[in-house]
N, C-alpha and C positions, 0 to 999 in steps of 0.2 A: 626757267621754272618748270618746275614737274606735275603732272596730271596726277601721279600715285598719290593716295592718303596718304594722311600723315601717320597711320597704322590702321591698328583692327581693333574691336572688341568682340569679348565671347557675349551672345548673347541668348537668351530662351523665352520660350512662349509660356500659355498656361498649360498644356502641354506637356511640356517639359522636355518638350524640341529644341535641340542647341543650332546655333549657327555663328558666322561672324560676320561682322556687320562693320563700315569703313567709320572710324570715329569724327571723320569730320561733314557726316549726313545725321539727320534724325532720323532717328529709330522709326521703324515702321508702325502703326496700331496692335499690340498686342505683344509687342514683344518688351523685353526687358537685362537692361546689362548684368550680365556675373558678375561682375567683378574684375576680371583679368584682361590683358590688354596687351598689345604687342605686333609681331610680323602677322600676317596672314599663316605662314607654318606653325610660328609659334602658339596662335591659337588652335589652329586647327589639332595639334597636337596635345596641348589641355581638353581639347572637346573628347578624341581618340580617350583620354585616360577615363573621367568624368563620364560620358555618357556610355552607361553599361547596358543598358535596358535600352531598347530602342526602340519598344515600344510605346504609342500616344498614352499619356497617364492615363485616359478615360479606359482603353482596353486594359489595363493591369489586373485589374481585380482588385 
């Protein structure tokens, strides 16, 4: 048996902070799944495309 998740999900705050998170833990308070799901690269790689602004939403203006 293996210790690794069984993957990732993309997931984001109110914020609008992305991260990935191991899909066999709950979600932490305040955070919330995208939608996309897969390897740890593979996410990490949709967050790279998707998050342009890296700024917290409250500083955007």
């Amino acid at each position: 048996m293996s210790d690794a998740p069984a993957g990732y999900a993309v997931v984001f705050n109110d914020e609008e902070q992305y991260s990935v998170w191991p899909i066999d833990r709950a979600l932490p308070a305040g955070w919330t799944e995208e939608g996309t799901v897969g390897t740890k690269d593979e996410c990490l790689d949709h967050i790279e495309r998707v998050w342009t602004d890296m700024r917290p939403r409250s500083v955007r203006g």
